[in-house]
VOLUMZA-195903 format. One record per residue (C-alpha): y, z, x. Coordinates in steps of 0.001 Angstrom, whole numbers, plus 500000, padded with zeros to 6 digits. Last residue first. Layout:
N
<r py="Y" pz="Z" px="X"/>
...
END
This chain:
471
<r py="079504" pz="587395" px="270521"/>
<r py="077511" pz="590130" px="268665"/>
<r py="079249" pz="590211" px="265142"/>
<r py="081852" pz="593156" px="265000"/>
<r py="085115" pz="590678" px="264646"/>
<r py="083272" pz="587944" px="262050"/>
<r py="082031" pz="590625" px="259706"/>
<r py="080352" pz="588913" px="256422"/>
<r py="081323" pz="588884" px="252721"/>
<r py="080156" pz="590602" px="249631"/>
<r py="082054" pz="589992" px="247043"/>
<r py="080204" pz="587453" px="245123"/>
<r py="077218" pz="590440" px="245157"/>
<r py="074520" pz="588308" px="245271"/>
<r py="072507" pz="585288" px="244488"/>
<r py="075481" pz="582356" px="244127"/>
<r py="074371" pz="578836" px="241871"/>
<r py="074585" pz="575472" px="242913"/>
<r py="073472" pz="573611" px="239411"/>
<r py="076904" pz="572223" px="238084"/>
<r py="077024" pz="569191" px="240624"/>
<r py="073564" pz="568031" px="240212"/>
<r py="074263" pz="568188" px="236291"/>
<r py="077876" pz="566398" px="236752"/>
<r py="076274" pz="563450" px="239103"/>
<r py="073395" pz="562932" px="236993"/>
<r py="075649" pz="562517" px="234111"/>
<r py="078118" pz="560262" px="235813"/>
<r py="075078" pz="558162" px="236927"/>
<r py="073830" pz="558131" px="233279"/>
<r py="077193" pz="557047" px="232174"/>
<r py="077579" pz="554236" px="234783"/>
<r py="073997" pz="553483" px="233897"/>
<r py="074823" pz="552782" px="230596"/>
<r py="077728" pz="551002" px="230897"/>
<r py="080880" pz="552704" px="230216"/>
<r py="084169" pz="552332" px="227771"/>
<r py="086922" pz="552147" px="229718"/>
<r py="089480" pz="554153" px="229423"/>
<r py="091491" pz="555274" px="226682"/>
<r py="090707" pz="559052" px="226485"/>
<r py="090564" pz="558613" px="222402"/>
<r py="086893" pz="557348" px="222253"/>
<r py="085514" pz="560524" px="223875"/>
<r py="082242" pz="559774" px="225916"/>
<r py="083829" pz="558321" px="229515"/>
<r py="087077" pz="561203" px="229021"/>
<r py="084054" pz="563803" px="228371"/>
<r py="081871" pz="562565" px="231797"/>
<r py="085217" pz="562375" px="233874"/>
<r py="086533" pz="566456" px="232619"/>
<r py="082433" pz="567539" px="233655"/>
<r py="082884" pz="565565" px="236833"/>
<r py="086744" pz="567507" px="237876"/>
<r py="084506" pz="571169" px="236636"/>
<r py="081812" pz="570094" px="238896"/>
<r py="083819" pz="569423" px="241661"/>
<r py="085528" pz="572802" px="241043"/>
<r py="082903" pz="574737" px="241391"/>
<r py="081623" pz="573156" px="244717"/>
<r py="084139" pz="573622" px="246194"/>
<r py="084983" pz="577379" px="244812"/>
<r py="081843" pz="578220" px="247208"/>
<r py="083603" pz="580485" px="249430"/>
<r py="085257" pz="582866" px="246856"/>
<r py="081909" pz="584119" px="245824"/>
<r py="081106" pz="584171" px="249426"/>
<r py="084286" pz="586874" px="250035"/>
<r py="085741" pz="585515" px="253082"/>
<r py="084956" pz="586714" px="256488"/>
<r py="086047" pz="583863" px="258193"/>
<r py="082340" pz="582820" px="258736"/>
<r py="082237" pz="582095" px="255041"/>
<r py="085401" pz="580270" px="254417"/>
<r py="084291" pz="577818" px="257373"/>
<r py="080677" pz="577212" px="255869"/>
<r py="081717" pz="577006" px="252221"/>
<r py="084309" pz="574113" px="253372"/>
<r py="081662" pz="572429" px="255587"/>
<r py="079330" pz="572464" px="252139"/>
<r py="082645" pz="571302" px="249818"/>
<r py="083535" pz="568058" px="252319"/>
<r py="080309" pz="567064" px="253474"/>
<r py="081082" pz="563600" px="251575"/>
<r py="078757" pz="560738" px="252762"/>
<r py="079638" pz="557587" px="251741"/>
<r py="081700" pz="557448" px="248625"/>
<r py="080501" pz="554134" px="246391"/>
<r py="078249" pz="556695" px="244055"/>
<r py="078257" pz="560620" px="245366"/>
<r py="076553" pz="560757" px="249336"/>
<r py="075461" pz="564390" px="249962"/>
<r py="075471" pz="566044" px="246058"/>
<r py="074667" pz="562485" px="244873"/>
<r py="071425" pz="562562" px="246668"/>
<r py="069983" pz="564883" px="244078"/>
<r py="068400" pz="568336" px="244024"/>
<r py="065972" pz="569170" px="241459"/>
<r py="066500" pz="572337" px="239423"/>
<r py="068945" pz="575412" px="240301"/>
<r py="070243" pz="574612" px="243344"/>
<r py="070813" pz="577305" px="246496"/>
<r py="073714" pz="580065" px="247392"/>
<r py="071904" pz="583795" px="249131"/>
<r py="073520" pz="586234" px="249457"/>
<r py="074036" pz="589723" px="251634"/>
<r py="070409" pz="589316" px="253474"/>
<r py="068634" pz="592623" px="252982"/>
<r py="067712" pz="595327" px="255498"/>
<r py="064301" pz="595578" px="256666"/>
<r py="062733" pz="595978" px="252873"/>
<r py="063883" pz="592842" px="252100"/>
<r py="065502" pz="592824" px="248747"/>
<r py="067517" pz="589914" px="249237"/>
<r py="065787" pz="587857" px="251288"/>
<r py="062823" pz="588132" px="248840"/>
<r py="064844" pz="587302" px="246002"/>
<r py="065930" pz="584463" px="248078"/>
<r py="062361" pz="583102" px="248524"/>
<r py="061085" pz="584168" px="244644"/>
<r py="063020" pz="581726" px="243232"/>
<r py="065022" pz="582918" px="239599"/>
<r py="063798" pz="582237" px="236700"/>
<r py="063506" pz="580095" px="233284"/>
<r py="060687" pz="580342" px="231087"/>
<r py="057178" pz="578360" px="230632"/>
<r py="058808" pz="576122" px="233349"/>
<r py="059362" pz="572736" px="233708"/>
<r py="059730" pz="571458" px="229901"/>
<r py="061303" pz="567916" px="229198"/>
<r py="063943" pz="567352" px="227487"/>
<r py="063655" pz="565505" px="223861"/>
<r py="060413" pz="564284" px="222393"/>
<r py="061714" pz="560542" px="221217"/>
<r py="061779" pz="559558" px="224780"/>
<r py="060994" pz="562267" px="226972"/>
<r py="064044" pz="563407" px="228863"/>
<r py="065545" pz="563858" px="232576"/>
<r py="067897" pz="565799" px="233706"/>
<r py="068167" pz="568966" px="233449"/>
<r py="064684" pz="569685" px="232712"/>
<r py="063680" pz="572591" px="230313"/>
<r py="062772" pz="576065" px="231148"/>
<r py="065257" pz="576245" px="234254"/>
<r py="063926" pz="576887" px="237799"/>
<r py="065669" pz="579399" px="240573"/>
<r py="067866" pz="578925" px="244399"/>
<r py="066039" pz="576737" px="246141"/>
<r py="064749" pz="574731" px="242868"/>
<r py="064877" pz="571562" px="244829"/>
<r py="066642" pz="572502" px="248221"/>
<r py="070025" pz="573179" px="250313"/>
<r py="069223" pz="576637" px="250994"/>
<r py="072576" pz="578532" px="252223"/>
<r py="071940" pz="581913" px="253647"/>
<r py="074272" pz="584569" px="254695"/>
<r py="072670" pz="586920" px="256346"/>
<r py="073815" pz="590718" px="256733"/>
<r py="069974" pz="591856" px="256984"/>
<r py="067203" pz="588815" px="257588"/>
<r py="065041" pz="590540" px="260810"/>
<r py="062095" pz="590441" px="259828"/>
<r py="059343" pz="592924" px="260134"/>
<r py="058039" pz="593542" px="256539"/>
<r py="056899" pz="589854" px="256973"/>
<r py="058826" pz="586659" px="255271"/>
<r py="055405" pz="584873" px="254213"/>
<r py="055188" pz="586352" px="251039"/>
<r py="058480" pz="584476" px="249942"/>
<r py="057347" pz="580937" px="250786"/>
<r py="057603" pz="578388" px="253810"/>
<r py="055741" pz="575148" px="253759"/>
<r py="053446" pz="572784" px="255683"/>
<r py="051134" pz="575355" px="256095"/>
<r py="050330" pz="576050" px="252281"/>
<r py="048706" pz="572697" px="251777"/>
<r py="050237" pz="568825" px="251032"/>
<r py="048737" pz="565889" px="250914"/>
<r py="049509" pz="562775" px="249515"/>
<r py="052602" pz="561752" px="250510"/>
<r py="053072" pz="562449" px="255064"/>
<r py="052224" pz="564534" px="257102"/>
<r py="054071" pz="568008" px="256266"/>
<r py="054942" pz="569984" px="259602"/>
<r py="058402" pz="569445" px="259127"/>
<r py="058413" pz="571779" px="257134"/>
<r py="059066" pz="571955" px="253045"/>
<r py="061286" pz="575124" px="251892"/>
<r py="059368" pz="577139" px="248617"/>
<r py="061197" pz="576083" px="245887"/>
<r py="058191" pz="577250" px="243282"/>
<r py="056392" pz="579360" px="245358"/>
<r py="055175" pz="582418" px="243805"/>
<r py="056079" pz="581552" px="240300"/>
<r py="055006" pz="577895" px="240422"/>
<r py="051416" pz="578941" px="242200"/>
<r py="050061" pz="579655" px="239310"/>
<r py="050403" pz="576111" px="237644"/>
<r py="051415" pz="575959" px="233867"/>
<r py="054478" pz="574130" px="234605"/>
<r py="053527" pz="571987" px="236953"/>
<r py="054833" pz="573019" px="240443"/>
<r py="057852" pz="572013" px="242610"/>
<r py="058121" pz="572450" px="246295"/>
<r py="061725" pz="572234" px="247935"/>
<r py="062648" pz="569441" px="250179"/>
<r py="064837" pz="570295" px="252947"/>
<r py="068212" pz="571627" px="254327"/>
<r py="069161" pz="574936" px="255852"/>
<r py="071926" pz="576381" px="256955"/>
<r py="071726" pz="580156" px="257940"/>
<r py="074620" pz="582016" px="258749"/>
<r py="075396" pz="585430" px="260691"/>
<r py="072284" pz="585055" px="263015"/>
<r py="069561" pz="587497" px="263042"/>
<r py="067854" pz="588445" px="266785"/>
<r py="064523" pz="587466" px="265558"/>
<r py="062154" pz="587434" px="262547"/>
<r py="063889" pz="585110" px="260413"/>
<r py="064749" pz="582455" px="263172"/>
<r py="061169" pz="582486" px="264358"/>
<r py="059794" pz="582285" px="260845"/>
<r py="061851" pz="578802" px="260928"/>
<r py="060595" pz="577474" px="263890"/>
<r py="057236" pz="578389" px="263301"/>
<r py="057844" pz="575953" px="260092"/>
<r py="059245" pz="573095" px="262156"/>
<r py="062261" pz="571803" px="262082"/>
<r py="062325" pz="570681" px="265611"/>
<r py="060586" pz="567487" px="265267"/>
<r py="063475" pz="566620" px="262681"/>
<r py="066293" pz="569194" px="263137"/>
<r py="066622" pz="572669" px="264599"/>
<r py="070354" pz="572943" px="265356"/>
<r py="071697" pz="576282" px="267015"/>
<r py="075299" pz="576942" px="266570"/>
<r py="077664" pz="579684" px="268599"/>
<r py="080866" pz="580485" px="266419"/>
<r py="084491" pz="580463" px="267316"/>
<r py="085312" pz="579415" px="263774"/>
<r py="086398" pz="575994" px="264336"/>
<r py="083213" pz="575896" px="266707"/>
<r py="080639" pz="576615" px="263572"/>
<r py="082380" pz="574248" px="260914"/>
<r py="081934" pz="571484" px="263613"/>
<r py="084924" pz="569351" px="264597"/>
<r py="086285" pz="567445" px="261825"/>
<r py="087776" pz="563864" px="261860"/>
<r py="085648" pz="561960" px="264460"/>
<r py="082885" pz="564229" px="262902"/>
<r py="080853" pz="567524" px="263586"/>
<r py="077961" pz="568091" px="265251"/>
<r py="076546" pz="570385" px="262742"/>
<r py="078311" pz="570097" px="259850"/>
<r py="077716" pz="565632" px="260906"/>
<r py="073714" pz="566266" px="261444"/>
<r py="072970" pz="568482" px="258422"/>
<r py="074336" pz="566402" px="255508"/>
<r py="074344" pz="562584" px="256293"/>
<r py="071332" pz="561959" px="258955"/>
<r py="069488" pz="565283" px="258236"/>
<r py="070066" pz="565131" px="254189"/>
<r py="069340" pz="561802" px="254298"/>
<r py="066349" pz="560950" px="255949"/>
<r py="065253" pz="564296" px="254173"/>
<r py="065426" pz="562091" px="250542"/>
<r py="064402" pz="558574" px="251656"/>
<r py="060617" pz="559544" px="253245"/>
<r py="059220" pz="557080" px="254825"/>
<r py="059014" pz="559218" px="258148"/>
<r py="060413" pz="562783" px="257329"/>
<r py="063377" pz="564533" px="258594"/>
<r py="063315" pz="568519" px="258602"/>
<r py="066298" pz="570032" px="258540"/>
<r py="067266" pz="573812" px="259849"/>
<r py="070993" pz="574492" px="260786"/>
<r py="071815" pz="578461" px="262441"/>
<r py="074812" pz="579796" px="262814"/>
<r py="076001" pz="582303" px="265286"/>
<r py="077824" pz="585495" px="265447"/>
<r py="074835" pz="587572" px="265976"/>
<r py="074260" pz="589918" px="263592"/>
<r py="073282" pz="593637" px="263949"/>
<r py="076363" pz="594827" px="262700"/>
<r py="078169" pz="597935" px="263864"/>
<r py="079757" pz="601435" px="262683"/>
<r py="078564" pz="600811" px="259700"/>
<r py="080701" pz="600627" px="256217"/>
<r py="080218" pz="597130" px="254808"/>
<r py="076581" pz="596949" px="256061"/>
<r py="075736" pz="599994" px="254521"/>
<r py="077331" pz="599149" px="251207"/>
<r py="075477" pz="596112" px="250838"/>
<r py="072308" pz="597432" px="251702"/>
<r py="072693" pz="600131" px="249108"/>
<r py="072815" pz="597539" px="246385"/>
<r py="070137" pz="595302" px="247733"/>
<r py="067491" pz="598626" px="247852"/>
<r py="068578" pz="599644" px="244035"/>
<r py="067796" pz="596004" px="243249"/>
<r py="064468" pz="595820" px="244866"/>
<r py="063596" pz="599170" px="243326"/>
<r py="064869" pz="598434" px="239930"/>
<r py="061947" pz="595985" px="240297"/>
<r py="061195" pz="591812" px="239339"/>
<r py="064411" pz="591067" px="241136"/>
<r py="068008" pz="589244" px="239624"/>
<r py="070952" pz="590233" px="240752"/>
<r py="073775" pz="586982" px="239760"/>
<r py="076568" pz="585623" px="241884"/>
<r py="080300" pz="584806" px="240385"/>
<r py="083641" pz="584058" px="241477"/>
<r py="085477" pz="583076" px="238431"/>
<r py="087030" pz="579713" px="237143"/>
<r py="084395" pz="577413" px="236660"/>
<r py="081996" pz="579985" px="237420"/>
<r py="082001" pz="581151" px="233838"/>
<r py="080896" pz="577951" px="233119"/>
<r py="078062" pz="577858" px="235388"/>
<r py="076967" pz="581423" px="235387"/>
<r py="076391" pz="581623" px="231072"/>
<r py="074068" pz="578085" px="231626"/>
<r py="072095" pz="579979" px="234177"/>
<r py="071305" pz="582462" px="231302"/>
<r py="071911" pz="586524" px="230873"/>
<r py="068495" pz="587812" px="229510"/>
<r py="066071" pz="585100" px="230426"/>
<r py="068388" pz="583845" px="233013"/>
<r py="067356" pz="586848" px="235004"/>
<r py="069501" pz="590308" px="235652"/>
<r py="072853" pz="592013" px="236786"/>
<r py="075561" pz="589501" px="236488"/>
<r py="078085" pz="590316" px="239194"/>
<r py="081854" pz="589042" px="238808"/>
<r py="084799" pz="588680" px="241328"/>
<r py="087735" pz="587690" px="239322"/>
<r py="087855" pz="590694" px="237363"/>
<r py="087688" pz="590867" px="233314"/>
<r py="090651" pz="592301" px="231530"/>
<r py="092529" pz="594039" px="234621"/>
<r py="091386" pz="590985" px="236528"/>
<r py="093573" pz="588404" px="234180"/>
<r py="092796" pz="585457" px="234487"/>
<r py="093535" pz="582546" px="232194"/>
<r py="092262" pz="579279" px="232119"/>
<r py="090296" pz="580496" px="229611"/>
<r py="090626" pz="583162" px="226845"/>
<r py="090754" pz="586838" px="227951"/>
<r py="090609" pz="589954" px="225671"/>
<r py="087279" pz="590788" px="226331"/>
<r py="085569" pz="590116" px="223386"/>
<r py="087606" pz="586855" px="224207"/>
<r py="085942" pz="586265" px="227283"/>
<r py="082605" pz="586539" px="226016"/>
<r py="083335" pz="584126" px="223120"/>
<r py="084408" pz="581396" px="225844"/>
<r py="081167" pz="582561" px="228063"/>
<r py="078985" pz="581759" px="225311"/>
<r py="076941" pz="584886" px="223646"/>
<r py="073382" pz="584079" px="223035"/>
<r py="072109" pz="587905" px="223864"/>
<r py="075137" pz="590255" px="224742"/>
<r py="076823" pz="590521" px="227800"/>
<r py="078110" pz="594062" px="229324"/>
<r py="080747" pz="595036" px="231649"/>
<r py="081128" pz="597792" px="233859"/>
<r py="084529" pz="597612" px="235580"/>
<r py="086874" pz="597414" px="238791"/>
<r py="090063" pz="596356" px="237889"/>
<r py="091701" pz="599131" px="236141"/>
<r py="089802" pz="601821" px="238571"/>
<r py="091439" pz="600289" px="241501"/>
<r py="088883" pz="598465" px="244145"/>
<r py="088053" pz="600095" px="247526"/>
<r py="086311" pz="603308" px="247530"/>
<r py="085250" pz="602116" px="243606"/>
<r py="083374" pz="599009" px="245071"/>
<r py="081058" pz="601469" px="246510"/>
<r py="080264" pz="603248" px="243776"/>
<r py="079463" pz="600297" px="241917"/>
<r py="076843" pz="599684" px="244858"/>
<r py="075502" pz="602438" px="244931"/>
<r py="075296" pz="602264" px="240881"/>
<r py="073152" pz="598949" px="240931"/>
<r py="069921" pz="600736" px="240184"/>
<r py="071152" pz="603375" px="238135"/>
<r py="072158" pz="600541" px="235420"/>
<r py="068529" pz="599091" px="235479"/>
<r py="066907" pz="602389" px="235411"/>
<r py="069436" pz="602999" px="232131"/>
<r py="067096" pz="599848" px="230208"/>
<r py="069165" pz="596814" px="229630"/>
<r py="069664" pz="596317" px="225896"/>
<r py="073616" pz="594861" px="226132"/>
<r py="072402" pz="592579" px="229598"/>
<r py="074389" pz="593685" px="232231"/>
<r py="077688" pz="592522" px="233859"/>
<r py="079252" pz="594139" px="237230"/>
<r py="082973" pz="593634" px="237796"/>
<r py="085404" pz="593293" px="240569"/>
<r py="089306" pz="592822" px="240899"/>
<r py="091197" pz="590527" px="242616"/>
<r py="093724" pz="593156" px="243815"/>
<r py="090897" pz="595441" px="245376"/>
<r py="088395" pz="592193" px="246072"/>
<r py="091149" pz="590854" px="248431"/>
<r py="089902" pz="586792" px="248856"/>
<r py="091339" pz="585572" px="246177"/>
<r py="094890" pz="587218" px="246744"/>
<r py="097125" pz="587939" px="243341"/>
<r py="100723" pz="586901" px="243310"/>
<r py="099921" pz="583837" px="241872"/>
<r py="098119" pz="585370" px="238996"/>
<r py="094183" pz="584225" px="239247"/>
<r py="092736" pz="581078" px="238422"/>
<r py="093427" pz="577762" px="236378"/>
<r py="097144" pz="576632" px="235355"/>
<r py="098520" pz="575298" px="232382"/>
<r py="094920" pz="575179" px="230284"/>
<r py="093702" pz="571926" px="230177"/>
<r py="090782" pz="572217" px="232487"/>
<r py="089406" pz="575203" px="230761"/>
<r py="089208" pz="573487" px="227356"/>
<r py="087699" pz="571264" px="229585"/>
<r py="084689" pz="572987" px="230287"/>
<r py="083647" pz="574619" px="226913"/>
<r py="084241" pz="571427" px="224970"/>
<r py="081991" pz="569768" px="227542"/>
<r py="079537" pz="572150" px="226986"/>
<r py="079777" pz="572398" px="223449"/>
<r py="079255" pz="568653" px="223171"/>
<r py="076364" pz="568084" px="224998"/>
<r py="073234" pz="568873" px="223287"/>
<r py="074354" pz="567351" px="220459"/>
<r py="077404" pz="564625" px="219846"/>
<r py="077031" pz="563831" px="223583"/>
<r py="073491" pz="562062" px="222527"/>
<r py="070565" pz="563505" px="225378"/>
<r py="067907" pz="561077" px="224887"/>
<r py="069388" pz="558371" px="226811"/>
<r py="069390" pz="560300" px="230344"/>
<r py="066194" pz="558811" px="230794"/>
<r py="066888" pz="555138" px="229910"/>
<r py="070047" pz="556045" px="232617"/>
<r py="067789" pz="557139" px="235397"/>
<r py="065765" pz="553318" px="235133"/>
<r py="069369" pz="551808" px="235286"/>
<r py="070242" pz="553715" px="238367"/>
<r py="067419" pz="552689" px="240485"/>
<r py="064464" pz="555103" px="240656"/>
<r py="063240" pz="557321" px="243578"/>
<r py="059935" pz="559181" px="242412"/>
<r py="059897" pz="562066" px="240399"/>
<r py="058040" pz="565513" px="241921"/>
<r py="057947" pz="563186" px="244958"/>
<r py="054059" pz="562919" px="246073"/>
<r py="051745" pz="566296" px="247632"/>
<r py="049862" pz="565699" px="244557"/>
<r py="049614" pz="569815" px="243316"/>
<r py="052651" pz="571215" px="245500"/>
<r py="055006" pz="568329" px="244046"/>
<r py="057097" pz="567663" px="246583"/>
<r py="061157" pz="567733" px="246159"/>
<r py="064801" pz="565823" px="246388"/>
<r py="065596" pz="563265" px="244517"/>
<r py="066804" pz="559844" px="245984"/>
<r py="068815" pz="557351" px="243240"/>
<r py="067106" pz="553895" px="244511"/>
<r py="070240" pz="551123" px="246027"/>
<r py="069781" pz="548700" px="243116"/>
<r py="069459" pz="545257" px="243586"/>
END
């Protein structure tokens, strides 16, 4: 029999799985509807005509992780208003201290453009780099409604990129200049410590997972591997199962702030035309929850619940979660037979936790990396693998070395870029292998999708300061 795919998330309304486990051959009848001759094609078009360019990234004498060689670049929708502009200015003017004028740039994107037309109105093609052209470290200043998620993921391929997205020019204008400030202080308020939160639930496939397979080996590390936090010289606090409680949480938040924050749950989903899916759509799951079939606003943490008074400025947060990080329109995944995808939101947008974080009006966290739609067990234990940690402990280390956080999630980048090349040689005729079974195809597809949808909030340069965090 088959071992059940596990998605992660609750729906708010039924307090049940937003879509239950299902074997492999039940996911591929859903994945049916999406022919690679459509919907498709241009994506995979898009992705490997990347992947068989000579050589991906930037010029080999050119350093990732320096943002003045690299280059850096905001990007704003062509009819943005000029109080969206002014907003982000502190923090173009900061990148000007530090990155040559040639390679530091105010870009724009215009409505429906691809990012392979983008990058030629730009005098760049794919596969190559050229930071003079378009910089390696890239900002995209607004929601998917104007610039969309699709436009991050392939662009991402090869670039380091994070998006700004807030409901004021206030919000934005208050990230900006928190950025700068925490670059230039005299001292950090951080302690040089990261922080894991899981929940585990009884019955429940999907947290049995993450905390047995995701949070438990980064955190205690491996026969192989120590733990991500030691490596660096790094004090670790683990709040798992019993522990991973909401209070628990709000604690963390609104103390002493760590550097990093790990966390790994169910996220809460709402039905489309639901109130609450604005407000709390991704919202992180407790360990407080009871059980299927019930679910209220205790068991889970939202935006308005992160007071005035916390204490979330130069975080790093990593919020391993359905819809943690925004919500497309349509589903990702899954189809209607003979009605196409399936609609989730009336339009696409970013959560409303991580905006929060990053706009707090105590000092904002400096990003924030999460999963657009559901998140699947494949990201935590891919088909006939076991459980590979590899690309989270990699984003951990890289982070708390002071790398750039744009730079720091390459992983998981490039995996989907390698799944996106093994979905178009299992569809093109000519790639002589194989030819697929359904659910092989639907599990690739899964696989890619889940892959693709990790997504940066913030500047991609921004990175923390391992030598002035309180030891």
């Amino acid at each position: 029999m088959d071992d059940p795919l596990t998605l992660n998330g609750i729906n708010g309304a039924t307090g049940e799985y937003l879509v239950p486990p299902m074997t492999a051959a039940a996911a591929a009848d859903l994945a049916r509807g999406r022919p690679p001759e459509g919907l498709l094609a241009s994506w995979f078009r898009a992705v490997v005509s990347v992947l068989k360019r000579p050589k991906l990234g930037l010029p080999m004498d050119v350093d990732p992780t320096n943002v003045g060689r690299a280059g850096w670049a905001v990007v704003l929708p062509a009819a943005a208003p000029p109080e969206l502009l002014a907003a982000v200015q502190p923090l173009i003017d900061h990148r000007k201290k530090s990155v040559p004028p040639d390679r530091c740039k105010v870009l724009q994107y215009r409505p429906g453009e691809g990012m392979k037309p983008w990058l030629a109105r730009h005098g760049v093609a794919p596969g190559t780099v050229d930071p003079r052209k378009v910089p390696y470290y890239v900002t995209l200043v607004g929601g998917p409604t104007d610039i969309p998620f699709d436009f991050q993921y392939l662009l991402d391929v090869e670039y380091a990129v994070g998006r700004l997205a807030f409901d004021t020019p206030d919000q934005l204008r208050r990230y900006a200049e928190s950025v700068a400030a925490f670059e230039t202080a005299g001292a950090v308020k951080n302690a040089k410590e990261l922080v894991y939160w899981g929940p585990r639930h009884a019955a429940d496939r999907s947290t049995q997972m993450s905390a047995d397979a995701l949070v438990t080996p980064l955190a205690d590390g491996t026969p192989d591997d120590p733990p991500p936090a030691a490596a660096q010289s790094y004090r670790s606090r683990t709040f798992k199962g019993a522990d991973a409680t909401k209070a628990r949480l709000l604690e963390t938040l609104h103390g002493t702030p760590p550097a990093v924050l790990f966390t790994a749950s169910h996220g809460m989903g709402w039905p489309k035309d639901d109130a609450r899916q604005r407000p709390a759509q991704g919202a992180l799951l407790a360990q407080d929850w009871p059980g299927f079939g019930q679910v209220g606003p205790q068991h889970y943490l939202t935006a308005a619940e992160v007071e005035d008074s916390a204490n979330v400025g130069g975080l790093v947060a990593f919020l391993f979660a359905c819809y943690g990080a925004g919500t497309p329109a349509f589903d990702n995944f899954l189809t209607e037979r003979g009605r196409g995808p399936v609609a989730v939101a009336p339009a696409p947008f970013v959560a409303a936790l991580p905006q929060r974080l990053l706009s707090h009006p105590n000092g904002p966290a400096l990003a924030v990396v999460g999963h657009v739609e559901r998140a699947w067990g494949y990201s935590i234990k891919p088909p006939g693998a076991g459980s590979q940690v590899g690309p989270f402990r990699d984003f951990l280390g890289r982070v708390m070395a002071g790398e750039p956080v744009g730079h720091a999630t390459k992983s998981f980048s490039e995996r989907y870029a390698v799944l996106s090349s093994e979905l178009l040689s299992y569809l093109d005729p000519s790639a002589g292998v194989p030819k697929p079974t359904a659910t092989e195809l639907a599990a690739c597809w899964v696989e890619r999708n889940d892959a693709q949808n990790y997504v940066l909030l913030g500047d991609p340069a921004a990175r923390l300061r391992p030598s002035d965090l309180k030891g």
